[in-house]
N, C-alpha and C positions, 0 to 999 in steps of 0.2 A: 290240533295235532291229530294226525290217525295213524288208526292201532292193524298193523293188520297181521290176523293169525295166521303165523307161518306154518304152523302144527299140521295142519291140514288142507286139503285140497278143498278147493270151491265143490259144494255139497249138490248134488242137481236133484235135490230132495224141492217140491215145490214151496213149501216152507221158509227154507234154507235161503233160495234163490231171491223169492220176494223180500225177504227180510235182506238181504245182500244190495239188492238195490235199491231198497227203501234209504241206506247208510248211505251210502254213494253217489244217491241221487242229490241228496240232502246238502254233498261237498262240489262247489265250484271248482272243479279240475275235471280235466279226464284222467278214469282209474277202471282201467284194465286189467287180465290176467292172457296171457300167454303160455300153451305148455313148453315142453322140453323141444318141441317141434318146430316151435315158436310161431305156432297158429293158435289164432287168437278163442278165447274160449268166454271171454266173458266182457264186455263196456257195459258203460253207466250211462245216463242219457244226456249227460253232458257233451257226449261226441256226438249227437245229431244238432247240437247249436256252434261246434266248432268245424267238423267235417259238413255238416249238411248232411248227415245218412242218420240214418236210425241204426242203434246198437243191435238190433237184430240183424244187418242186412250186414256188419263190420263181421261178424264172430262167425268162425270158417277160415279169415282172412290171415293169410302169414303177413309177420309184421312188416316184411318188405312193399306191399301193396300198402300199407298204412304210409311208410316215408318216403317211398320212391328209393332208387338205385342208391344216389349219392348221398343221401340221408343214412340211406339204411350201413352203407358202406362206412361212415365216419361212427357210425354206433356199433360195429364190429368189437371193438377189444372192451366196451362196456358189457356188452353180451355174453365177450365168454368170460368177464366178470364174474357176473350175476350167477352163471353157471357153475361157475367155481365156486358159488355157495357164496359169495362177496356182494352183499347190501353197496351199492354204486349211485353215486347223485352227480349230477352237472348238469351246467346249462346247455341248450342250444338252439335253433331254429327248427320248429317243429311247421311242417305241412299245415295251412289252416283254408278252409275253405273257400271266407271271404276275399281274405287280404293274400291270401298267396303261403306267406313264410310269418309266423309271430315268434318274438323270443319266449321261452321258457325252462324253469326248473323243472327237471326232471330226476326222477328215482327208480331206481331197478328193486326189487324188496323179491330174493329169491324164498322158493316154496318147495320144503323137504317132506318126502311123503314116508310109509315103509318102506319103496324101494330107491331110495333118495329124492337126487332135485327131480321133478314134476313138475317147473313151470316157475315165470314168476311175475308179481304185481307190476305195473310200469301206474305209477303217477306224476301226472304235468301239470304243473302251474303255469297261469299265462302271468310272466313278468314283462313284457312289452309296453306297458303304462310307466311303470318301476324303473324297465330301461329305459322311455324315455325322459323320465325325470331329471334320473342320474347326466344322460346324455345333457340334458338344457342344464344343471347345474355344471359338467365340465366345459361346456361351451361358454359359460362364464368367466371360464379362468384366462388368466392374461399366457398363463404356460403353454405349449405346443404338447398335449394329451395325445397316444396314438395306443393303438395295441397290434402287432403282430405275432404271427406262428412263429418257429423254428426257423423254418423255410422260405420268412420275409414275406409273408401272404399279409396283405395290410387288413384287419378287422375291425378297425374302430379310427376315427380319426376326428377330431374337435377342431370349432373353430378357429381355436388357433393356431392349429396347425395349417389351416388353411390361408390363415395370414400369415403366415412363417412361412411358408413353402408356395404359395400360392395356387395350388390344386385344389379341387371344390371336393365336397364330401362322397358324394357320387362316385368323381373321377378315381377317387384315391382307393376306396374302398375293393375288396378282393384282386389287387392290383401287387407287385412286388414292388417293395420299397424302394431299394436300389434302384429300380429303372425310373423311378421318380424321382430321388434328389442326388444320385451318386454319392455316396456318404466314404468320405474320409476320414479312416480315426487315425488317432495318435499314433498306436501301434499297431501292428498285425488283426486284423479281423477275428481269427482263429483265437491270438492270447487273450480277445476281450471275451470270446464267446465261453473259452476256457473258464477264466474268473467269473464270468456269469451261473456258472451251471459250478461253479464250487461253494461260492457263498451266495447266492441266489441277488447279487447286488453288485452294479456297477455304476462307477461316475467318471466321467471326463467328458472331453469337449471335442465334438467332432463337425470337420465341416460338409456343407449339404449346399447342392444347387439348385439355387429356388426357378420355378418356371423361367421366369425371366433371365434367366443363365447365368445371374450374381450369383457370389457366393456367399455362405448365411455360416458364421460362426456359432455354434446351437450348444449349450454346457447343458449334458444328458445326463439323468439320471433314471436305471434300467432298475426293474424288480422284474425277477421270474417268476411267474405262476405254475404251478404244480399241480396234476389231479389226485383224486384222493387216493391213487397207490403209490405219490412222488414222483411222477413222471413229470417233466418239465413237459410245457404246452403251448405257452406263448411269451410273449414277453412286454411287460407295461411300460411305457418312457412317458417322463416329464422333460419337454427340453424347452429350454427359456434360449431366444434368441439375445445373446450379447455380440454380436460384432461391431453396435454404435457403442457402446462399450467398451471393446477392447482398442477401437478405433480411437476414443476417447483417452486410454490410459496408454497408449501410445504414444497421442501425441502428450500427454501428459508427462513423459518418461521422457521427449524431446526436448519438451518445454523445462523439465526439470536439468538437463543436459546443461541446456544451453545456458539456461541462469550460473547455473553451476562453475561454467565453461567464462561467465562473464564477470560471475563474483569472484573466482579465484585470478582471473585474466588482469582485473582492472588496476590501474596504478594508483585508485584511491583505499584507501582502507578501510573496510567493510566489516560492523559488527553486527550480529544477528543475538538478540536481546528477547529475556521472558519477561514481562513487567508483569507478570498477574499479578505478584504480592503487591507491586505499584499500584496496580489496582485496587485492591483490596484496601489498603491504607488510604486514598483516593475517595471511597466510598468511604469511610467511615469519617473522612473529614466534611464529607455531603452531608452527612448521616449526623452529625455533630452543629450544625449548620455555618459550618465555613466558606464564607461565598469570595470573599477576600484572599483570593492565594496567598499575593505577596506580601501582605502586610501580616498575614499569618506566619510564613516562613521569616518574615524579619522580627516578631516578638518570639520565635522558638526556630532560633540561630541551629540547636544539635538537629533537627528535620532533616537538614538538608543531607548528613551522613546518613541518618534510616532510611530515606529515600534511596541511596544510592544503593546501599546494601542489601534493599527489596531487589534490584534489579539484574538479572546474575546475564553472563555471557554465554551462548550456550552455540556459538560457533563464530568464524572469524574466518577473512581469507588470505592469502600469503603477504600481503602487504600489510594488515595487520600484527600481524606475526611478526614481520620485521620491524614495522615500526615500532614494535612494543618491546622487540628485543627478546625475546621467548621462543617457544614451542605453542603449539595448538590447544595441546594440554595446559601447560601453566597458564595461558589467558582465559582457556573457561572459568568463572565465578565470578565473586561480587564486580560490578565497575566500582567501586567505590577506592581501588588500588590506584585506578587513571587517574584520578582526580586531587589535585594538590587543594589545599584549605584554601587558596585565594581564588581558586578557580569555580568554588562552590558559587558565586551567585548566578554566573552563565550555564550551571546545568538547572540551578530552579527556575532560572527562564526558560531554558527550554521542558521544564515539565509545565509552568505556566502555560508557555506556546500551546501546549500539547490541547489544552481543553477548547481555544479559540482561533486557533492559526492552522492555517495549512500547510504551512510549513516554517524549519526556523533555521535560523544562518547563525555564527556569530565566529569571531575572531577570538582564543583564547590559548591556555595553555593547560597540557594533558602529560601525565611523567610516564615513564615506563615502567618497567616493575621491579627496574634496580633504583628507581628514583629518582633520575632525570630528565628533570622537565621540558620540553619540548613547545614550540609553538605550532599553534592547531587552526584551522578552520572545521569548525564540529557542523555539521548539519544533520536535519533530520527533515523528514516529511509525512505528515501524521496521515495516512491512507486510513480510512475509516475500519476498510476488510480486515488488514492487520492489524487494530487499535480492539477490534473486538475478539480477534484470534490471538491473543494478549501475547504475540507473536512482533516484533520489531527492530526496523532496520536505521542505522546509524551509520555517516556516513563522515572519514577523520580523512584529511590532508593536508602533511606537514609543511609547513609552511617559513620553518625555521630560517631556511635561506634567505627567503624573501624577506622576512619581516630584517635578516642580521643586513643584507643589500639596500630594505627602506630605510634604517637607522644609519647607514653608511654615507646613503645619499642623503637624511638629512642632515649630518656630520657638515658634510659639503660644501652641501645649500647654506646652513648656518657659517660657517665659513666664509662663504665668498657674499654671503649678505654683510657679513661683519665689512670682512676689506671694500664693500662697496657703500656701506657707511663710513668709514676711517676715509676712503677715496672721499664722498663727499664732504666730509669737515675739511678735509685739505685745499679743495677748490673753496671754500668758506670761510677758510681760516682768519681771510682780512676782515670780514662781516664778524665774527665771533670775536676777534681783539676789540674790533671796535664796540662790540656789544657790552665784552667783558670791561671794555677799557670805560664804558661810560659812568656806571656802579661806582667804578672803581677812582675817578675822578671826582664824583660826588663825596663821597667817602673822605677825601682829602679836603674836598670844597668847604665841607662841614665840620670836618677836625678841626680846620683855621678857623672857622667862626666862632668855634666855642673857645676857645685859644683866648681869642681878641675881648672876645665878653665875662672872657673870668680874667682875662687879665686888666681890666678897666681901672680905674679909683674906686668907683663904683661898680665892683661884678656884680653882673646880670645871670643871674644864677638860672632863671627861667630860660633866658634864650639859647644859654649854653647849653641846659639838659633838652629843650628845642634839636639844637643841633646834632645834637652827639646820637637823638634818636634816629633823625634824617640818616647819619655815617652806619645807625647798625641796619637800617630796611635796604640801605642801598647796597649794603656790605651781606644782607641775606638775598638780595635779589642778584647781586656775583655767585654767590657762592649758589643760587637754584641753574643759574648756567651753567658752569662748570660742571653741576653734578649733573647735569642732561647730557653735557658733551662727554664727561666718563662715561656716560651709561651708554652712550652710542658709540663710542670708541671700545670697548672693553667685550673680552672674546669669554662667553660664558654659553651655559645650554639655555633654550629656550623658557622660560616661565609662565605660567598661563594661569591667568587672575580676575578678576574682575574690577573693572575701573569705568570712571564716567566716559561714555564717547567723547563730549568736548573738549575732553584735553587732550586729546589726537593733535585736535587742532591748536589748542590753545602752546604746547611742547614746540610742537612746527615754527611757531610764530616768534613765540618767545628766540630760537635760534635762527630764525630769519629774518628780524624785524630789521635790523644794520642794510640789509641786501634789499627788500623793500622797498626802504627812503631813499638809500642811494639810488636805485633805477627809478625815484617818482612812482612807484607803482599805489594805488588805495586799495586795501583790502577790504570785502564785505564779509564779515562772518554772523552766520544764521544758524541759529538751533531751534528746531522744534518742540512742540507740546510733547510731555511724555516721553521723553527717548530714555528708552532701557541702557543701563551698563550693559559695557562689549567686555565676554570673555575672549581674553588671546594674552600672546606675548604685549607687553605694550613697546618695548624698546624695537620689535620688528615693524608694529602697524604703524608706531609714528615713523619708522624709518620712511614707510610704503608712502604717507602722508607728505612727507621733506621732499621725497623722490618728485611728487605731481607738481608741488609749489616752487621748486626749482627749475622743472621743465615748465610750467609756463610763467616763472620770471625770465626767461632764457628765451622762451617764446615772445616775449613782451619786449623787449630789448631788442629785437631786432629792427634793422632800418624802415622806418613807413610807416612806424604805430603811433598812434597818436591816443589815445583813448589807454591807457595803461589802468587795467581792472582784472583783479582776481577775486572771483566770489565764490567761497565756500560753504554751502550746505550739512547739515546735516538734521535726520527727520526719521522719524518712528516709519518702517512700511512693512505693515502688519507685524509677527515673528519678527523683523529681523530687522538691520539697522542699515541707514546707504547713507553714504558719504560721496558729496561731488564736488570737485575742483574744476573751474569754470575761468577760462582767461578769455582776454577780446583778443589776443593776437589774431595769425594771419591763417591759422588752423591748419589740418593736416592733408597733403595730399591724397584724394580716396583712394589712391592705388595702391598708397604707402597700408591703409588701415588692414588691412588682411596679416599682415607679417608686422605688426608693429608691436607687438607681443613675442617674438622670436627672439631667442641669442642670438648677440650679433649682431643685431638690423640697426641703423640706426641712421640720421637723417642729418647730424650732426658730423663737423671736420674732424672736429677731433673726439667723436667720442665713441666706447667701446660696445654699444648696444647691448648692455648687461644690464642697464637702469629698470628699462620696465620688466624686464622678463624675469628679474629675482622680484619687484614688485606682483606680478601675478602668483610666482612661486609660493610667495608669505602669504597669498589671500587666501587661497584655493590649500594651502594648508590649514588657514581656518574655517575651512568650507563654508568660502566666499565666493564671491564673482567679479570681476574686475572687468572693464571694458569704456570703450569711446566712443562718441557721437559727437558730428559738429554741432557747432552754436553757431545760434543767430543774432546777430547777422552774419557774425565771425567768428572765430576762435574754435576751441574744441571743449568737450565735457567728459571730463575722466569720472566716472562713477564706479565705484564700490559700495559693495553688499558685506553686509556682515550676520551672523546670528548673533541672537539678543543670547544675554546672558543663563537663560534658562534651558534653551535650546544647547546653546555650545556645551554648558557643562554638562 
């Protein structure tokens, strides 16, 4: 720090002097005195290593010759500062020998004698090292750093201004701003400069045209500098280019539009869901080490409501709304109001779904919020972004119609499968008398035998009890036809059980076996290793079974056969179970095979082409397969596919 006595004038005692420069010499600055004349009266010998002159050849000099015109002209009102008795400090550009122009602090330090001011100290420090430090650490910043005057005179400008703007440091420097980027503010120029010079601080976003004649969206932020009497001087900005940015939240505002525009638009109905607590409960089941979802949710049945009731609604779009019967308001909160108690195992599959699957489908039923139930197709698609922004979307379309139009049709379909069973016992009617009639002859055959043996001298009490067993197995094997032919006669809903495949065949047979012999036909029937039970209706599949063995006894009857053979199959393949009915007839014309699955079609004089086409109906409702290939050498092969028992249910 230095001390300097304003009490008195510089002493030209030789004493006084030496001692004066001996301090002065001693301080890295130039430190001068100046009178009221402001001719210089005294330097230190530090201005012959910054001017190049020795301090005696300076003192004489008015300070004008020290900084030149324009120097001296911008240190005007610090001057008459000083003069005013007012100690004055700032930086500026002082004259230097070597380099031209060095930054420095400078100080005015006035000197009051008896007849007042008499002159005053000027000391300068070279901060040019300082400044460029400052300089290389603003050139770091990623911000657009500049500084100008009042007057838009550019005096500072950092690299990143020059990647903002694209002007080099050089170029920009003592340059008017405005003629470099054309600057558009928000509002009037004058109301920002206004605000500026009232609270010394301004922010907003103004646009600038970079070199390249783009234009640069720049978010400013102005502080005013001041000198030390509060005279505003120049003015500092930080401005960060955002127009990839606002470019960004644009289309962001588009993007958000349109979703908007598509979730409220759409005819399905769309919930927007917070699972975090889902989550939370989620992890503490991790955390617990529950690696088994389902079998977890099936030993602790009340799960499946906490779960629901973690999951709140937290927006919906107008088909939601409607579907549910409400306002926008009364559907936000728990799902747990959608969900009927039967409908609980198809949403823990879908939180199941949620930790393995990419998405999950399923057919079920959702109530409103007055309580009635509804049938749904629920979908969801587990997007990883939104599983982690515990942010999710669900997707309901009622379905109600459809499912009340599939239950109509298979009203129908059951229906007209019945009358096409009753249709077929009535073409069979003379095979099933005779079927039933043969039991029932027996029955009589062996009533008179026991008759005759207990009526003897000697009853034969053995042969009679003999007989009378014969009359009740013949009189149970009547009464197991009869009860096949009510069950295929008799108009009920469909029942779906599990039962051995070979008695598909073996049902068939039993009310076929009269029609058979009468046309001479042999049957082969073949069962495989291992064949799983078929779940299904059984009175439909053996229908479907009667259907194939009637068409190729019908097949086999015609003129020219000679070889009358129906071979029936059935055999495990892999899952699922196939069944094929194989005759030698004359087989099917390949023109016919395309359409031979239609209503309608049919190849026969008198017949209504309904047979196979309710038989594909009833397969393909147990999601099966039905279809035909010729045989070799002749005939045709009706194969059916079934799911094994495990599968169908």
């Amino acid at each position: 720090m230095i001390t300097v006595d304003t009490g008195s004038p510089p002493r030209s005692s030789s004493r006084g002097a030496t001692e004066l420069r001996t301090v002065t010499n001693a301080i890295p600055a130039l430190i001068s005195f100046f009178d009221s004349d402001l001719v210089c009266r005294f330097a230190n010998d530090y201005h012959n290593e910054w001017f190049g002159r020795s301090p005696e050849s300076l003192v004489g000099q008015h300070i004008r010759e020290f900084l030149g015109e324009e120097a001296f002209a911008s240190r005007a009102p610090y001057i008459a500062r000083v003069m005013a008795g007012e100690s004055v400090s700032f930086d500026a550009k002082v004259p230097h020998g070597a380099d031209g122009w060095r930054y420095a602090a400078v100080s005015y330090v006035p000197h009051t004698g008896e007849q007042g001011f008499d002159g005053f100290y000027v000391l300068v420090f070279d901060i040019t090292r300082r400044k460029q430090e400052l300089i290389g650490m603003l050139d770091l910043a990623h911000d657009a750093i500049l500084v100008e005057s009042l007057d838009g005179t550019v005096s500072f400008w950092n690299e990143g201004c020059v990647a903002a703007y694209g002007w080099g440091r050089d170029e920009a420097m003592g340059s008017k701003l405005t003629s470099l980027v054309k600057c558009e503010f928000p509002r009037p120029q004058q109301e920002v400069l206004a605000e500026l010079l009232d609270t010394g601080r301004w922010d907003g976003e103004i646009v600038r045209r970079h070199r390249d004649g783009s234009e640069r969206l720049i978010a400013a932020r102005w502080s005013l500098r001041r000198d030390a009497a509060g005279r505003p001087v120049e003015i500092l900005e930080m401005g960060r280019d955002v127009t990839a940015r606002r470019h960004y939240e644009e289309d962001l505002k588009r993007s958000e539009s349109r979703y908007r525009n598509v979730f409220q638009a759409m005819a399905v109905a769309y919930l927007e869901l917070d699972i975090s607590r889902l989550m939370v409960i989620d992890a503490e089941l991790t955390a617990q080490g529950v690696t088994d979802r389902r079998a977890h949710f099936a030993a602790n049945p009340g799960l499946a409501r906490t779960l629901m009731e973690a999951i709140e609604i937290i927006d919906g779009n107008q088909k939601a709304v409607q579907l549910f019967g409400c306002t926008l308001e009364e559907l936000l909160g728990s799902v747990s109001r959608l969900w009927p108690a039967a409908s609980e195992p198809a949403f823990l599959e879908s939180v199941i779904a949620s930790k393995t699957a990419p998405h999950f489908e399923a057919e079920t039923r959702m109530q409103t919020l007055d309580g009635q139930e509804i049938d749904v197709l629920f979908t969801c698609s587990y997007v990883r972004d939104s599983m982690d922004s515990k942010i999710f979307h669900v997707g309901i379309v009622d379905i109600s119609e459809r499912v009340r139009a599939n239950n109509e049709l298979a009203r129908i379909q059951n229906e007209l499968a019945h009358a096409a069973r009753v249709s077929t016992l009535g073409e069979l009617s003379a095979s099933i008398a005779h079927e039933v009639n043969q039991p029932l002859t027996a029955v009589v055959t062996n009533a008179q035998a026991s008759l005759r043996w207990l009526s003897n001298a000697n009853p034969n009490v053995d042969e009679a009890k003999a007989a009378i067993m014969r009359s009740v197995e013949e009189a149970k094997r009547a009464s197991g036809i009869i009860a096949r032919i009510r069950a295929m006669s008799a108009k009920k809903e469909p029942e779906k059980v599990c039962f051995p495949a070979r008695a598909l065949v073996e049902d068939a047979v039993s009310i076929l076996r009269s029609e058979l012999a009468k046309n001479d036909i042999r049957l082969k029937f073949t069962v495989g290793p291992a064949v799983p039970d078929v779940f299904g209706d059984r009175i439909q599949l053996q229908q479907v079974v009667i259907n194939l063995m009637v068409n190729a006894i019908q097949a086999l009857t015609q003129p020219g056969v000679g070889n009358r053979t129906i071979a029936i199959r059935v055999a495990r393949e892999d899952d699922r179970i196939g069944i094929e009915v194989e005759d030698s007839g004359p087989g099917i014309d390949p023109d016919h095979l395309p359409r031979l699955f239609n209503a309608f079609f049919t190849t026969k004089a008198e017949g209504m082409g309904m047979g196979l086409s309710i038989c594909k109906t009833i397969v393909e409702a147990h999601r099966g397969n039905i279809d035909v290939t010729p045989a070799k050498p002749n005939g045709a092969v009706f194969r059916v596919t079934l799911p094994a028992n495990a599968e169908g249910a």
